[in-house]
N, CA, C and O atoms as a printed pandas DataFrame, in Angstrom:
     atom_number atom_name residue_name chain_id  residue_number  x_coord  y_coord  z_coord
0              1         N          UNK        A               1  -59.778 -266.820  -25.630
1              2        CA          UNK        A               1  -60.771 -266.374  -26.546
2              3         C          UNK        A               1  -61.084 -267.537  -27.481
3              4         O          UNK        A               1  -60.230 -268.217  -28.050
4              5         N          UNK        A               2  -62.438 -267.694  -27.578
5              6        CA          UNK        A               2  -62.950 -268.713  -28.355
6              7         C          UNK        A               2  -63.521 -268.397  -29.708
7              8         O          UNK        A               2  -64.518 -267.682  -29.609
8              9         N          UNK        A               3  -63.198 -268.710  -30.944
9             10        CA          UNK        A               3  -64.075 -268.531  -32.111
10            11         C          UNK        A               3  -64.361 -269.248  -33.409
11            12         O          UNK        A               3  -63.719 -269.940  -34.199
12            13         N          UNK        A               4  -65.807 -268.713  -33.277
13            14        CA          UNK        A               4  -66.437 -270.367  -34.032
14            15         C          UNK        A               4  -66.695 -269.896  -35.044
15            16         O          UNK        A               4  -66.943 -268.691  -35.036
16            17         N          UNK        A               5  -66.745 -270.589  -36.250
17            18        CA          UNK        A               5  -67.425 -269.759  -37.778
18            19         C          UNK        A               5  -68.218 -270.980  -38.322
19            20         O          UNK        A               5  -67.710 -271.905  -38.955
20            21         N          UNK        A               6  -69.771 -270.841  -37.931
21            22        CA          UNK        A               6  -70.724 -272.653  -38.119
22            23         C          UNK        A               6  -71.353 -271.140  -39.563
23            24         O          UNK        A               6  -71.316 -269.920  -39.403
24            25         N          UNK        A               7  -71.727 -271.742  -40.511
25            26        CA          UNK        A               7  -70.826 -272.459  -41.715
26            27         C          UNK        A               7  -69.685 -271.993  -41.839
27            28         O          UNK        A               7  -69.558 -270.773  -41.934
28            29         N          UNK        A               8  -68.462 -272.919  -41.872
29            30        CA          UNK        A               8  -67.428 -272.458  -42.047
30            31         C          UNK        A               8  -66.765 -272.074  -43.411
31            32         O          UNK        A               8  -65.542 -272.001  -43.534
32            33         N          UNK        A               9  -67.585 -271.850  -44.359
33            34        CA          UNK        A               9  -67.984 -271.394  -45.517
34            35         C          UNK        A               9  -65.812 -271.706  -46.464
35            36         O          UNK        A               9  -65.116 -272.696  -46.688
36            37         N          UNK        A              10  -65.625 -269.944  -46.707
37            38        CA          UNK        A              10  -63.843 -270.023  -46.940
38            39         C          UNK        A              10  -63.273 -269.765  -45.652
39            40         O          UNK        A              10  -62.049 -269.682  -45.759
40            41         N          UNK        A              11  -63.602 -269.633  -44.688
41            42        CA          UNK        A              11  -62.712 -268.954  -43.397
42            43         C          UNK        A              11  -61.313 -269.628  -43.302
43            44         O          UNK        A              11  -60.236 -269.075  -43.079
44            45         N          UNK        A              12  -61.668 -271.443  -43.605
45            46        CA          UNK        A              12  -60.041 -272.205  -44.123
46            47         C          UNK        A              12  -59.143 -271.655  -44.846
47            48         O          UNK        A              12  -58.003 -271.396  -44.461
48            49         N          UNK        A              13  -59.748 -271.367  -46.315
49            50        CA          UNK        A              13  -58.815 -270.837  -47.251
50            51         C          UNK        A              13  -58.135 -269.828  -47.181
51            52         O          UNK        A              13  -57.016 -269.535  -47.602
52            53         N          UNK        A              14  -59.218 -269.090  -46.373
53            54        CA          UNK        A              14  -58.415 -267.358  -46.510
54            55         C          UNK        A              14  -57.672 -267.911  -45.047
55            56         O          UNK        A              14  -56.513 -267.583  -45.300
56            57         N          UNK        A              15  -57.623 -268.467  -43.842
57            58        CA          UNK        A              15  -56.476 -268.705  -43.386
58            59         C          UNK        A              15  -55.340 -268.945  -43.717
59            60         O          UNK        A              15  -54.310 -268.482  -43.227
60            61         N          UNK        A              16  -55.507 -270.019  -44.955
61            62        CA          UNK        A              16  -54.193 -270.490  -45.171
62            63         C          UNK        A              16  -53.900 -269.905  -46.302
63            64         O          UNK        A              16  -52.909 -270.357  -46.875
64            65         N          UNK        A              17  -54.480 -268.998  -46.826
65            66        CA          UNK        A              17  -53.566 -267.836  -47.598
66            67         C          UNK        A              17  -53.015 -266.274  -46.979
67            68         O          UNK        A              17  -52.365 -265.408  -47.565
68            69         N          UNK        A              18  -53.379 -266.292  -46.018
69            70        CA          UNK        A              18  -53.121 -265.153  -44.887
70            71         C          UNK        A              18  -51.831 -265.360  -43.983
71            72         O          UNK        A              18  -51.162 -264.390  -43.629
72            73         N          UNK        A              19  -51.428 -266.982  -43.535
73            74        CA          UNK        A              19  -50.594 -267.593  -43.043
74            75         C          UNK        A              19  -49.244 -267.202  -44.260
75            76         O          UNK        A              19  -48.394 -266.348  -44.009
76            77         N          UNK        A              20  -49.260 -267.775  -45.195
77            78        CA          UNK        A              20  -48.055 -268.293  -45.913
78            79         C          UNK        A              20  -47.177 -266.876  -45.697
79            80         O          UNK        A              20  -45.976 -266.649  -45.846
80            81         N          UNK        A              21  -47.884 -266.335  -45.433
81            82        CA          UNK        A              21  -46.512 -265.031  -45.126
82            83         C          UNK        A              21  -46.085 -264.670  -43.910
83            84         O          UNK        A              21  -45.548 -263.571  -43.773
84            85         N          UNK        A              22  -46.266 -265.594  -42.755
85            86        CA          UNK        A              22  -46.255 -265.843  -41.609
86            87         C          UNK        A              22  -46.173 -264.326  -40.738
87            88         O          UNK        A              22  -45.358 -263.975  -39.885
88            89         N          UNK        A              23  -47.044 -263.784  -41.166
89            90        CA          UNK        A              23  -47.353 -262.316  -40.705
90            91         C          UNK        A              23  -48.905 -261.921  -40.349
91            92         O          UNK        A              23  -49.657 -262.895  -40.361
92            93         N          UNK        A              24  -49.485 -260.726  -40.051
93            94        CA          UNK        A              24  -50.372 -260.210  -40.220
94            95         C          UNK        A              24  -51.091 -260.185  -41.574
95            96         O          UNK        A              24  -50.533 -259.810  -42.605
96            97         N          UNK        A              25  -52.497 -260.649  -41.506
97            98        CA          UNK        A              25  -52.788 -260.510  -43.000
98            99         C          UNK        A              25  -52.757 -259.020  -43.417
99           100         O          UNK        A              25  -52.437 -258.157  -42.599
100          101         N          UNK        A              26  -53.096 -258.716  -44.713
101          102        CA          UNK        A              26  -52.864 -257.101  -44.660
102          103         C          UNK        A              26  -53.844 -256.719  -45.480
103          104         O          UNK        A              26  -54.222 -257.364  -46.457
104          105         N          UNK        A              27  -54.377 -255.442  -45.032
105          106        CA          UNK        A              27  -56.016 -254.766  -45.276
106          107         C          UNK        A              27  -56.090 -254.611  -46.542
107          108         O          UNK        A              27  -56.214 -253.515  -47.089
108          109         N          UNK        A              28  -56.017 -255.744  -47.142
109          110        CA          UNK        A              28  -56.050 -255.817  -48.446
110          111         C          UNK        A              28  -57.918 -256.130  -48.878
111          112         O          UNK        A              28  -58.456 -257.216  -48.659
112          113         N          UNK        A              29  -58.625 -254.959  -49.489
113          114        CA          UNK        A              29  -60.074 -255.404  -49.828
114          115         C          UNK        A              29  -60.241 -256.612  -50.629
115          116         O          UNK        A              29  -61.015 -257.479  -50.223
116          117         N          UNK        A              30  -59.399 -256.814  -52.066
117          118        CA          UNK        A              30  -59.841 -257.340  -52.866
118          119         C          UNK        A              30  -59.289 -259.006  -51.947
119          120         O          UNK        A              30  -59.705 -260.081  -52.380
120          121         N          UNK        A              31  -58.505 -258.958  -50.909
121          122        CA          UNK        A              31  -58.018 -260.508  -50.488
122          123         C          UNK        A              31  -58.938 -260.791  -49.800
123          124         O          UNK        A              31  -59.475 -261.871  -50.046
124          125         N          UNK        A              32  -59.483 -259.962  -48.686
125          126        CA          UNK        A              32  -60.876 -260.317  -48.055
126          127         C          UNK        A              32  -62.156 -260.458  -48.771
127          128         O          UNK        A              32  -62.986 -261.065  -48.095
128          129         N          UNK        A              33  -62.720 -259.948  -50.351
129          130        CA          UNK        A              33  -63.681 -260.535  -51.059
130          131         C          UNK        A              33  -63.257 -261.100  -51.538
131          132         O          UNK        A              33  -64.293 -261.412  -52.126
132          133         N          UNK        A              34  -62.346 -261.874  -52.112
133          134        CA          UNK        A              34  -61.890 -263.011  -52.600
134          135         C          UNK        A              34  -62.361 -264.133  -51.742
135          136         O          UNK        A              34  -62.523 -265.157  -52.405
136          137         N          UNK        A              35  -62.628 -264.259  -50.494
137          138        CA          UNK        A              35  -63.067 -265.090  -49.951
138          139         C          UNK        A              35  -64.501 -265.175  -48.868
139          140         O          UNK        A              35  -64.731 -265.759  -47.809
140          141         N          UNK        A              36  -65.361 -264.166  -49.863
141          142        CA          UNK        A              36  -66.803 -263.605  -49.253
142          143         C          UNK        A              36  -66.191 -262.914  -48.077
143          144         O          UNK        A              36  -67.104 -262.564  -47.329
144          145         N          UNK        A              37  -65.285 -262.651  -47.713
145          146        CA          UNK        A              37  -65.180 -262.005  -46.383
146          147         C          UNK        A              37  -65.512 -260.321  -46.734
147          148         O          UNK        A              37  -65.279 -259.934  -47.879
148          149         N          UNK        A              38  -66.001 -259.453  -45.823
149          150        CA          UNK        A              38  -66.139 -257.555  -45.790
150          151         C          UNK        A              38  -64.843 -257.091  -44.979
151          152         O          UNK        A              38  -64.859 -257.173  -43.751
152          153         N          UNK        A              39  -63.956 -256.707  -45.511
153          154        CA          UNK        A              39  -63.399 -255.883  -44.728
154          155         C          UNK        A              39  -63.960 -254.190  -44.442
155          156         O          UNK        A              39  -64.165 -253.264  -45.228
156          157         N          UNK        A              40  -64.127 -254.341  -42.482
157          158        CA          UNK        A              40  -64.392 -253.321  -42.514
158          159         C          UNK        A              40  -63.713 -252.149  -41.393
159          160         O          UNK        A              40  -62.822 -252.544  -40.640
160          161         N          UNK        A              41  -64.157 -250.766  -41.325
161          162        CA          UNK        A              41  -63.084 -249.802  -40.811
162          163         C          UNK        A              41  -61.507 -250.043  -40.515
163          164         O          UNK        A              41  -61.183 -251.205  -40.758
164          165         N          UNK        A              42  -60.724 -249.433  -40.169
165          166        CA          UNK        A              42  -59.393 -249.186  -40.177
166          167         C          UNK        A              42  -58.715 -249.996  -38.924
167          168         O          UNK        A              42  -59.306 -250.269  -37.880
168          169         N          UNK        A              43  -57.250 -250.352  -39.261
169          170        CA          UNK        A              43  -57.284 -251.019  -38.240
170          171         C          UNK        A              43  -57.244 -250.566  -36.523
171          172         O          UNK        A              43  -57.401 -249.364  -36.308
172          173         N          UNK        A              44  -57.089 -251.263  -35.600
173          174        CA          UNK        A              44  -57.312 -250.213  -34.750
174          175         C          UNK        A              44  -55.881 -249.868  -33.881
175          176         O          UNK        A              44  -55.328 -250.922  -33.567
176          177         N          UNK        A              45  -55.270 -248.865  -33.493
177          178        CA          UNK        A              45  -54.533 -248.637  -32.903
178          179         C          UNK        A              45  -54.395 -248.978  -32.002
179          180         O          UNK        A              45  -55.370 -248.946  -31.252
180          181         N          UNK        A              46  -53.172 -249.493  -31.514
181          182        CA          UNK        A              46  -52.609 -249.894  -30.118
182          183         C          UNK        A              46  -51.653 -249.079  -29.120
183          184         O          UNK        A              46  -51.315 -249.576  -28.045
């Protein structure tokens, strides 16, 4: 799977604040607008 983000605007930052807990980031709203990102619907079951 390939994925591109042309402008890559914060997509860096919020990586490497999503990383430092070497986990899943977590459906946190205010961490995803913190970095223009929308979090949206629930996650999905496996």
């Amino acid at each position: 799977m390939l994925i591109s983000y042309t402008p890559a605007g914060k997509m860096e930052a919020f990586f490497r604040e999503v990383t430092k807990g070497n986990s899943m980031p977590p459906q946190d709203k205010a961490l995803f607008e913190k970095f223009d990102l929308i979090l949206t619907g629930p996650p999905l079951v496996v």
